[in-house]
N, C-alpha and C positions, 0 to 999 in steps of 0.2 A: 219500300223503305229506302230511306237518301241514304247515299255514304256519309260518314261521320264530316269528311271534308267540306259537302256538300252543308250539314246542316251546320257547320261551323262559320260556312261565308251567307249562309242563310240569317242566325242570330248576328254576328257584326254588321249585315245592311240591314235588320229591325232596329240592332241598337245605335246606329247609327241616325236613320233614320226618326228615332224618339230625343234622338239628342240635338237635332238641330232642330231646334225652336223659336228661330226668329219670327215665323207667322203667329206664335202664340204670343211672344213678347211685344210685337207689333200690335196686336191687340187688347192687351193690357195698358199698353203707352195710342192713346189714338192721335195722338201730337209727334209720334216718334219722325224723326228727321233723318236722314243720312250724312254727316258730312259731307262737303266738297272736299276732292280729295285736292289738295298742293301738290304744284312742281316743284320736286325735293331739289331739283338740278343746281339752281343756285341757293345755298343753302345764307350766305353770305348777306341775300337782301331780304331774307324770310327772318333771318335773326336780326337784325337794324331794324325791320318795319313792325315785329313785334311787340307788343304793347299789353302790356298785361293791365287788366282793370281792378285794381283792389278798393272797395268800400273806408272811405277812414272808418266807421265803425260798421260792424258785423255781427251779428250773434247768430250762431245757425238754428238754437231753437227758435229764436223770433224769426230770422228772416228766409228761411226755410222749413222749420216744420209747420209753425202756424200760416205761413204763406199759401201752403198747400189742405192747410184744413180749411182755409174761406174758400181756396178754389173748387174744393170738393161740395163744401156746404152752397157753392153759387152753382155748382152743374158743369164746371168748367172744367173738369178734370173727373175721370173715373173715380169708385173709390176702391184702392189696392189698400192693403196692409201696408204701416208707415215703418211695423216692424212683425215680423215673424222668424220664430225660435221654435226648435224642437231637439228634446234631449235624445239622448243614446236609446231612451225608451220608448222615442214617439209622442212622448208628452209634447203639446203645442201649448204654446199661447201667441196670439196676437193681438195686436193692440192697433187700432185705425190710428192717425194722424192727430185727431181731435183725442182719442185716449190719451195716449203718446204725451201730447200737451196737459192735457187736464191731469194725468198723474204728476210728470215732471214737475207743473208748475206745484203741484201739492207739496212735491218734496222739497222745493225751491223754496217755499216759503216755512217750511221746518226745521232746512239748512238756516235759513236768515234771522227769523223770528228765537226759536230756542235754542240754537245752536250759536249765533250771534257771529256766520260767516257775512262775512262784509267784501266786497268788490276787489278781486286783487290775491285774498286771502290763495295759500296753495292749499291742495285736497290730494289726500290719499286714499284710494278705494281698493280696499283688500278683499274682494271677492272671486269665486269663479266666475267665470264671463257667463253669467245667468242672465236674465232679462233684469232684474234688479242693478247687476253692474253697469245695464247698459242706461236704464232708467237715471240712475244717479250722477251718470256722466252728461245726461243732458241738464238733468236739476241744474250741477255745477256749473255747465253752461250757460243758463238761464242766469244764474246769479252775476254772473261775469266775472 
C-alpha cells in the first residue's frame, strides 16, 4: 500500500499528464502550425512594421463558418464540431458547421422576413447563454 503522499504526487502526474493535450488537439487540427516565435528585444520596430489586415467587409457567419463547411464538404479539413455545449446535466448538443449554417440561416431569414429586421437594425437577446443564444447571435450576424 503507497503512502497517502505517495498516491497524492501519483494522481497530480495522472492528472497532469491527461491535461496536456496538445497531441490530441494536434490531431483534431491536421493543419495545426506553431508560430515563429519574435524577437521581443526591439519592441519599437515590431510595433511600426505592424500591419493589421482588416477586410472592408466581413461577416464571420459567411466568411468563417460557411468557409469551413465547403472545406469539410471538399475533404479539406477534418470534420470537428463547429459548436458543442453541455449543461450542468451533461445534456449535449452539437451541431457540425453545415448545421451551425443551415439553422442560423433559418433563423436569419425569420429575423428578416417576419420580423422585418433590416441591416443596421440593433438586437437584443435576453436568454441564458444556451445553444439558442448562441444560434441567434449568429442569425443576427448573418443579417448584418
Amino acid at each position: 500500500m503507497l503512502a497517502p503522499a505517495a498516491v497524492e504526487m501519483s494522481l497530480r502526474v495522472k492528472c497532469s499528464q491527461c491535461l496536456a493535450i496538445p497531441h490530441l488537439v494536434r490531431a483534431l487540427h491536421r493543419g495545426y502550425r506553431t508560430a515563429t516565435p519574435q524577437n521581443f528585444s526591439d519592441y519599437d520596430s515590431i510595433k511600426r512594421d505592424f500591419k493589421l489586415e482588416v477586410p472592408e467587409y466581413f461577416n464571420f457567419a459567411r466568411d468563417v463558418l460557411d468557409k469551413w463547411t465547403d472545406m469539410e464538404k471538399a475533404g479539406k479539413r477534418p470534420s470537428n464540431p463547429a459548436f458543442w455545449w453541455i449543461n450542468g446535466e451533461g445534456k449535449e448538443v452539437r451541431w457540425s458547421f453545415e448545421e451551425l449554417g443551415v439553422l442560423s440561416r433559418k433563423l436569419a431569414n425569420i429575423l428578416t422576413e417576419v420580423c422585418a429586421l433590416q441591416r443596421g437594425d440593433r438586437v437584443i437577446i435576453i436568454l441564458p447563454q444556451i445553444p439558442e443564444w448562441w444560434l441567434a447571435n449568429i442569425a443576427c450576424l448573418r443579417t448584418g
